[in-house]
C-alpha atoms as one frame of an Amber mdcrd trajectory, in Angstrom:
protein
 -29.623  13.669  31.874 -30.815   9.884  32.247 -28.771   7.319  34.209 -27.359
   4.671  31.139 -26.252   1.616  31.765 -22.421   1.053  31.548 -20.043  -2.009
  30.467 -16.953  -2.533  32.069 -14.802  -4.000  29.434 -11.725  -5.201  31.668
 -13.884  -7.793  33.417 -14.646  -9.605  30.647 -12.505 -12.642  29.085 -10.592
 -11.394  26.502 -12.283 -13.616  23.862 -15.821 -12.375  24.931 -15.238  -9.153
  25.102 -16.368  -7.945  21.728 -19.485 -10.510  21.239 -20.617  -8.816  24.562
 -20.564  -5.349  23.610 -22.123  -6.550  20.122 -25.102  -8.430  21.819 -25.505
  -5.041  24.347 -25.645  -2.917  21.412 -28.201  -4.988  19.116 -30.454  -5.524
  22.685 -31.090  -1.341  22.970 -34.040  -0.058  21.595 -33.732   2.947  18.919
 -32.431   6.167  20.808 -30.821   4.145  23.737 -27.147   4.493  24.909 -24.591
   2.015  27.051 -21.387   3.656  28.390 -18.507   1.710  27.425 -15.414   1.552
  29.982 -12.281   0.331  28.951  -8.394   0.665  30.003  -7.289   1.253  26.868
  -8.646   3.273  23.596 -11.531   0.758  22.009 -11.483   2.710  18.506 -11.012
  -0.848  16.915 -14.686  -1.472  18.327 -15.505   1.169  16.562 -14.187   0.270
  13.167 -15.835  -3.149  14.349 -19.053  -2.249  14.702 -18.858   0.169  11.246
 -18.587  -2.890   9.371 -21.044  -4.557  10.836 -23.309  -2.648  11.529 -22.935
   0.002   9.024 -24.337   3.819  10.242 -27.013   3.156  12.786 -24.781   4.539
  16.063 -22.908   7.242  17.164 -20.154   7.070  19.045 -19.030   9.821  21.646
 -16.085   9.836  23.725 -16.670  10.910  27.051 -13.421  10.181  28.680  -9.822
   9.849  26.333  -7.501   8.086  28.799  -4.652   7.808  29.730  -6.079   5.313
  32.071  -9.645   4.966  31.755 -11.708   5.258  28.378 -15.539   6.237  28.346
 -17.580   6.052  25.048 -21.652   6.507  24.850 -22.402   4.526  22.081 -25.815
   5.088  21.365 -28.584   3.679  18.849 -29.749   5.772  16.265 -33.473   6.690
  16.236 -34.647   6.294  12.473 -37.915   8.335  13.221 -36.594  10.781  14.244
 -34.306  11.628  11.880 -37.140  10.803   9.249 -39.234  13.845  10.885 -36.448
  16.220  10.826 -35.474  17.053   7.315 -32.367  19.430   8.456 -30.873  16.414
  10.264 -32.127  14.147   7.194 -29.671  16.355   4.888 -27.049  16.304   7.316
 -26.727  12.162   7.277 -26.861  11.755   3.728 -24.534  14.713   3.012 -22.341
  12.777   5.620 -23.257   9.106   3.862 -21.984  10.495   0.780 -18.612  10.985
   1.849 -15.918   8.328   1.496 -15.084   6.539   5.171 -11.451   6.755   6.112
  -9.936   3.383   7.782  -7.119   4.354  10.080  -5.441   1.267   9.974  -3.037
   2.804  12.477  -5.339   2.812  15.255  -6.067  -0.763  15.185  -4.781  -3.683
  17.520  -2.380  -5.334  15.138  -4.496  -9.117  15.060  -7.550  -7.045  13.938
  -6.291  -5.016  11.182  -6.731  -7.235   8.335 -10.249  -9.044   9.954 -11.571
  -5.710  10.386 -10.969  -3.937   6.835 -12.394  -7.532   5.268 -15.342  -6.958
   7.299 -15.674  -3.390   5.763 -15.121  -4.365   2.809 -17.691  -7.245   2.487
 -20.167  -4.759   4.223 -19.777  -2.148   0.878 -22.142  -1.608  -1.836 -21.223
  -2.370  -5.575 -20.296   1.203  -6.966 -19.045   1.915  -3.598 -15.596   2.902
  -1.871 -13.962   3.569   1.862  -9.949   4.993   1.956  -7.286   3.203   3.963
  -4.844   5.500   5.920  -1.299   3.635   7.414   2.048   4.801   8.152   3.268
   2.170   5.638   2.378   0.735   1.910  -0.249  -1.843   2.567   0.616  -3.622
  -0.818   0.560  -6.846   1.258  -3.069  -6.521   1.466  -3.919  -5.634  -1.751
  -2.202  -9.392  -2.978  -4.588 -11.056   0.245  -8.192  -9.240  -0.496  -7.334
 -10.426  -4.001  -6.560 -13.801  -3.502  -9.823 -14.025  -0.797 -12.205 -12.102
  -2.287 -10.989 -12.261  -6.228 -10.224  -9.471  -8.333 -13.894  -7.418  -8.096
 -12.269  -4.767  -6.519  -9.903  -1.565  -7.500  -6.905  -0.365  -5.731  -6.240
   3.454  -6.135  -3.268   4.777  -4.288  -4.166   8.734  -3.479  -0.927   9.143
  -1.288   2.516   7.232  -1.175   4.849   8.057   1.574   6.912   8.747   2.753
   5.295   9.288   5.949   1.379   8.411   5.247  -0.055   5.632   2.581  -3.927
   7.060   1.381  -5.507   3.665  -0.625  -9.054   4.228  -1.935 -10.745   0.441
  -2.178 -13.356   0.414  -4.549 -16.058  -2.488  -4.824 -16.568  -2.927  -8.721
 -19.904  -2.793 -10.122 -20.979  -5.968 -12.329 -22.996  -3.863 -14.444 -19.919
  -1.518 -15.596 -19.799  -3.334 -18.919 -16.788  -5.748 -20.415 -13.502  -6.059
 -18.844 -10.495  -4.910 -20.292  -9.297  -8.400 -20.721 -12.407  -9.268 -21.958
 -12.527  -6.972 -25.023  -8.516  -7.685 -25.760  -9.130 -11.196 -25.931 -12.075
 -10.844 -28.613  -9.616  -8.316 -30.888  -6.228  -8.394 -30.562  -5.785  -5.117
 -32.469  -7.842  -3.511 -29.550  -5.358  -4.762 -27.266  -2.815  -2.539 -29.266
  -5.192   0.175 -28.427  -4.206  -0.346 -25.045  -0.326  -1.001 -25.112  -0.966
   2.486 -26.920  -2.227   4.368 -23.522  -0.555   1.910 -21.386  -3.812   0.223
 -20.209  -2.780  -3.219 -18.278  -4.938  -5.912 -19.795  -3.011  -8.880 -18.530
  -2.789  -9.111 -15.119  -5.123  -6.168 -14.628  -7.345  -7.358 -17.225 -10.813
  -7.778 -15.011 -11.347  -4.143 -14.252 -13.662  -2.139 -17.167 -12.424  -0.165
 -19.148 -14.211   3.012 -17.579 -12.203   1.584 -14.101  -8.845   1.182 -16.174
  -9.129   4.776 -18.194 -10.064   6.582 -14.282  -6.958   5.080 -12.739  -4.249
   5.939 -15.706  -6.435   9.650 -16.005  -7.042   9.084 -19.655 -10.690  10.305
 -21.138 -12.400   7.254 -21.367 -13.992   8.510 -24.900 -11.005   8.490 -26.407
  -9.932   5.294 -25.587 -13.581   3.978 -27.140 -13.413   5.708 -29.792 -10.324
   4.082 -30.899 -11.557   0.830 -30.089 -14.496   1.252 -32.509 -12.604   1.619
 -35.712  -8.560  -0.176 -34.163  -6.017   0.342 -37.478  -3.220  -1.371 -35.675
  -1.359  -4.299 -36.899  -0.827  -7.644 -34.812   1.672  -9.922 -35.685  -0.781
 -13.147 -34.535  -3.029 -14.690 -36.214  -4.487 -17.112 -33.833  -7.449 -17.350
 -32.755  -7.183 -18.341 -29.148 -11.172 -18.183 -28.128 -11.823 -20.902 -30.904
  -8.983 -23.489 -29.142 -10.078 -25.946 -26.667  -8.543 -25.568 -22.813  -6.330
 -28.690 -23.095  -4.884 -27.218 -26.646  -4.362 -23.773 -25.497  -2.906 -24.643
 -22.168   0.067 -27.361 -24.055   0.412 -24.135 -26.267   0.840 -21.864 -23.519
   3.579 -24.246 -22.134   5.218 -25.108 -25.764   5.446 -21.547 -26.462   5.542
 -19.794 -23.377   7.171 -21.551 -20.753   9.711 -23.494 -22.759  10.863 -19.636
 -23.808  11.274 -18.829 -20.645  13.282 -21.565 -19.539  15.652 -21.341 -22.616
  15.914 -17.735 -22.192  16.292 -17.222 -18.373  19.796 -19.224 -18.317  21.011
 -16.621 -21.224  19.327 -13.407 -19.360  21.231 -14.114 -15.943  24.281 -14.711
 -17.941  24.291 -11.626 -19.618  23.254  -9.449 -16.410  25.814 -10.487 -14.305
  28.297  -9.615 -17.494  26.646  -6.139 -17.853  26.722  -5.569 -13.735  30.023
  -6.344 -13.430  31.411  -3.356 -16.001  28.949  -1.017 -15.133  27.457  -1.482
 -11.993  29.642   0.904 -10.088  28.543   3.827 -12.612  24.905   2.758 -13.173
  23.634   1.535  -9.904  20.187   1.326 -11.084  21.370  -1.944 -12.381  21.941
  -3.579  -8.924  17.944  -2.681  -8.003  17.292  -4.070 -11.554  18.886  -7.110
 -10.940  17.006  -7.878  -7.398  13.861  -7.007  -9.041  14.627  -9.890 -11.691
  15.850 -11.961  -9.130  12.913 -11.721  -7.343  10.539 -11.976 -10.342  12.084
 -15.332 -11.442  12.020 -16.710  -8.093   7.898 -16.382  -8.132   7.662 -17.743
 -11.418   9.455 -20.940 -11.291   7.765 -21.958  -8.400   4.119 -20.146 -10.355
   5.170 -22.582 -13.432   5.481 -25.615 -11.621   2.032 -25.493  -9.831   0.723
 -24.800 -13.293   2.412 -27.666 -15.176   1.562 -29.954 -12.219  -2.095 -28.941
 -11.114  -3.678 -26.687 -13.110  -3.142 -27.838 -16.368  -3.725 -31.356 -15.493
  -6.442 -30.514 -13.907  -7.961 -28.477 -17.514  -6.949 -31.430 -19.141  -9.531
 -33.561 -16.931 -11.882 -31.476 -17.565 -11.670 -31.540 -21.115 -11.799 -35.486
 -21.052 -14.815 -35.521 -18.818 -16.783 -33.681 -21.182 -15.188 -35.622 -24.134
 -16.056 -39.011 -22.367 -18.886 -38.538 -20.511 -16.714 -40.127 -17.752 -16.843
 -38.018 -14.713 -15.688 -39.804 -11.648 -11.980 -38.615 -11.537 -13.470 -35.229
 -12.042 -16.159 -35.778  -9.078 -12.847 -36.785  -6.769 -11.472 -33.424  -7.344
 -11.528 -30.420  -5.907 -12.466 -26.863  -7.646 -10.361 -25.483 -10.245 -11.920
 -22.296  -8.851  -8.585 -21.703  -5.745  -6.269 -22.904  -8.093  -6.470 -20.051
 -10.629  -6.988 -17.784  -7.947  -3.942 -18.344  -6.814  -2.625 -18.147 -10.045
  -4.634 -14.872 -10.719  -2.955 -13.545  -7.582   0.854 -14.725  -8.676   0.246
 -13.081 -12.248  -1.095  -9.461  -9.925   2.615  -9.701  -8.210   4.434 -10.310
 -11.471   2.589  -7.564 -13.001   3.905  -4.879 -10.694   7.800  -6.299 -10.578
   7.501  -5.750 -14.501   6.564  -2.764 -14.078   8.733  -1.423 -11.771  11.207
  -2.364 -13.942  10.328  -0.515 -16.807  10.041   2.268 -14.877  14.124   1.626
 -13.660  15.020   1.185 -17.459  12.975   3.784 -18.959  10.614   1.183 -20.778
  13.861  -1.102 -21.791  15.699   2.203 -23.119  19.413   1.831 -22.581  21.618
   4.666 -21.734  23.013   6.624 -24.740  26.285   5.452 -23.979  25.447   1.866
 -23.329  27.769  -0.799 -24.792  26.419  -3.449 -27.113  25.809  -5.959 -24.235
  23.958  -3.615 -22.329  21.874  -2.144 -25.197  21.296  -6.202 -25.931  20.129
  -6.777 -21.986  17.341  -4.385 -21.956  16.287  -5.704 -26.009  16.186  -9.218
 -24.214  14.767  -7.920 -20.626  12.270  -6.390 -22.945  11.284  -9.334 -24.854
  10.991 -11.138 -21.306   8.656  -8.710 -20.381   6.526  -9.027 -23.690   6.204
 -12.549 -23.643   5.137 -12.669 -19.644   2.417 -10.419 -20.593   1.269 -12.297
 -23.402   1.062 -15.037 -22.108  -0.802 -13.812 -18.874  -3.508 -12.344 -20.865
  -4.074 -15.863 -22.608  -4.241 -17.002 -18.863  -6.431 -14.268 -17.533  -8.397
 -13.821 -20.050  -9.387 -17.010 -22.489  -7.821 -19.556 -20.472  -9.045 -19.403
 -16.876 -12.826 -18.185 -17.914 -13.140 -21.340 -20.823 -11.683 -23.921 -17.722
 -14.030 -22.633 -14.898 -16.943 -22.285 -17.429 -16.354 -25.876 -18.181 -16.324
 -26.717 -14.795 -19.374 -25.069 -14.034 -21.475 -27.222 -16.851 -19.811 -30.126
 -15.493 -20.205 -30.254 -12.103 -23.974 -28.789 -12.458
C-alpha cells in the first residue's frame, strides 16, 4: 500500500479548518487519497463536502474514535470507472437512490448551512431525505422564506422517536400550479375543496405534486377539472382588477371581517371553555391553537396594510404616471411577499390542525347551541382566511411582482 499524505485537523484554527481540507481535496489528482485526523467524528465534513462537491469521493473510515478519528478520503477516478461497466452499474444504481441527511450527526451551527448547501446543490426533479430525532418544521418555514416555495415537503415518518422528511426540488416544467389554475376558474377550485387539495397557501406546487402528497390519482382530479359542474357563490373576476383595487378589496372585505369578528370569536370561546372545558379538553388545545393563529396575523395584517399594500399602490401609480422616482427609492416588493408567502405557509397548518381537533368544524352530538355556533363561526374564520390567501397567493402577489418587473426593467 502507498504512503498518503495525512491532515491533522486539531492544529488548525478552528475557522480554517474546513477551507483547508476543501483546498487539499480539490489539489489531488483523480485516484489520490489524504488521511484525515481529527479528535472528534468529522461526518459533518462529510455531509460538507456532499453538497459541494456532489459524488466524486469516497470516504472510508479507518479509525472510529473514541479519541482519534482517521478517514481516507479519496478522489474518484472517472476513467476508470468509465472502463469498467460492472462498477459503471454499481454508481448509477447507487446515484439513483435518494441520499439520507442525518441531521443528528451534525455540529449544531452547521445543521441548517449544511442541508441549504444540499439543497442548492440538487437537480430540478430531484430529492434527498432528512432524518432527526425531532420535527424539523422550523426549517421547512426558513428554506421557504430563503429559497421561496420551489420546493415540496413530504413527511415519510413522524415520531415519536425519528422524523423521515423527503425535500423535493420542483421541476419548472411540471405544468400550472394549483393556485394557478384556481385562480383562472373558481369552480375548479371547488374541485379541490372536493379532494382536499390546499390551493391557498400551498397553491405553488402542480397539481401532479399536490395529487402525490394527498395519494389521490392525479387523473381523476383532471378529469374533473376538464368539465367542473360545481357552483361558486362569486362572481368576481379578480384577474381582470388592478393590484391597488384588489388589494383595498382584500382589506374592505377581508381584514375588516376579521377584525369585527375576532372580538365576537374570543368572546364566545372563552363562554364555551368555561362549561365544557373540563369534559371536552380538546377545547383547551383548540383555544391555544387560535390564540396562536391570531397572534401571527395581527402582526401579518399590519405589515400588509403598512408596506405591502402601499407599496402595490406605488406601483400602480408609477405605471399610471410615468413618474418613477419614489418607486426607484424603494426596495423590492420581491422579500416583502416572501415574507408574507411564508406567514400565510404557518397559518395554513394552524388551520389545519384545527380542523383536524374539531372534526372539520363538526360539533359534538351533544353540543349546546353556543358550542354548535363556535365551530359554525371558527368555520367561517377558517373559510374566509383561505379565501383570502388564495387572492394573495395567487392573483395578487404574481400581478404586483409582474408589475414590478416591467417597471424596474
Amino acid at each position: 500500500m502507498n504512503k498518503i499524505d495525512s491532515l491533522f485537523v486539531p492544529a488548525l484554527q478552528p475557522a480554517l479548518k474546513h477551507p483547508t481540507i476543501l483546498k487539499k481535496f480539490d489539489d489531488l489528482k483523480s485516484g489520490e487519497s489524504f488521511l484525515l485526523i481529527n479528535d472528534h467524528d468529522p461526518i459533518p465534513l462529510y455531509y460538507e463536502m456532499k453538497a459541494e462537491k456532489g459524488d466524486i469521493f469516497e470516504w472510508k473510515k479507518i479509525e472510529d474514535g473514541p479519541e482519534v478519528w482517521k478517514v481516507e478520503i479519496t478522489k474518484k477516478n472517472d476513467a476508470s470507472r468509465l472502463v469498467n461497466p460492472i462498477k459503471e452499474s454499481e454508481t448509477k444504481a447507487k446515484e439513483a437512490e435518494v441520499f439520507v441527511l442525518n441531521v443528528t450527526l451534525i455540529e449544531p451551527r452547521l445543521k441548517h448551512p449544511t442541508i441549504f448547501k444540499y439543497f442548492d446543490a440538487l437537480e430540478e426533479g430531484k430529492a434527498f431525505q432528512l432524518l432527526n430525532d425531532h420535527d424539523p418544521k422550523p426549517l421547512y418555514y426558513q428554506l421557504l422564506g430563503e429559497r421561496g416555495n420551489i420546493f415540496t415537503w413530504t413527511y415519510l415518518e413522524k415520531g415519536p422517536q425519528w422524523w423521515r422528511v423527503q425535500i423535493k426540488k420542483n421541476d419548472p416544467q411540471s405544468g400550472e400550479t394549483v393556485g394557478e389554475i384556481a385562480a383562472k376558474d373558481l369552480r375548479k377550485a371547488e374541485v379541490f375543496k372536493k379532494y382536499g387539495i390546499d390551493f391557498c397557501c400551498g397553491g405553488k406546487k402542480s397539481l401532479k405534486q399536490a395529487c402525490e402528497e394527498k395519494g389521490i390519482d392525479v387523473a381523476l382530479v383532471e378529469a374533473e377539472l376538464q368539465n367542473p359542474t360545481q357552483q361558486v357563490q362569486s362572481a368576481n373576476n379578480y384577474n381582470a382588477w388592478e393590484p391597488d383595487f384588489l388589494a383595498d378589496y382584500i382589506y374592505n372585505q377581508h381584514h375588516i371581517y376579521y377584525y369585527n369578528e375576532v372580538p365576537r370569536i374570543n368572546d364566545l370561546f372563552a363562554k364555551v371553555v368555561g362549561h365544557h372545558g373540563d369534559h371536552y379538553p380538546e377545547l383547551q388545545t383548540l383555544y391555544s391553537l387560535l390564540s396562536q393563529l391570531l397572534q401571527e396575523l395581527n402582526v401579518h395584517f399590519l405589515r400588509e396594510e403598512r408596506v405591502v399594500f402601499p407599496f402595490i399602490k406605488a406601483l400602480v401609480a408609477a405605471k399610471r404616471t410615468g413618474n418613477r422616482d419614489a418607486l426607484n427609492s424603494q426596495p423590492s416588493l420581491t422579500e416583502p411577499v416572501r415574507m408574507m408567502e411564508v406567514d400565510h405557509e404557518a397559518a395554513g397548518d394552524i388551520l389545519a390542525e384545527m380542523s383536524t381537533i374539531t372534526n372539520e368544524y363538526n360539533p359534538p352530538a351533544d353540543a349546546c347551541n353556543s358550542f354548535q355556533f363556535l365551530y359554525k363561526k371558527l368555520k367561517e374564520l377558517d373559510e374566509d382566511l383561505r379565501q383570502h390567501i388564495h387572492l394573495e397567493n395567487n392573483i395578487l402577489f404574481p400581478k404586483a411582482l409582474k408589475l414590478e418587473q416591467e417597471l424596474r426593467n
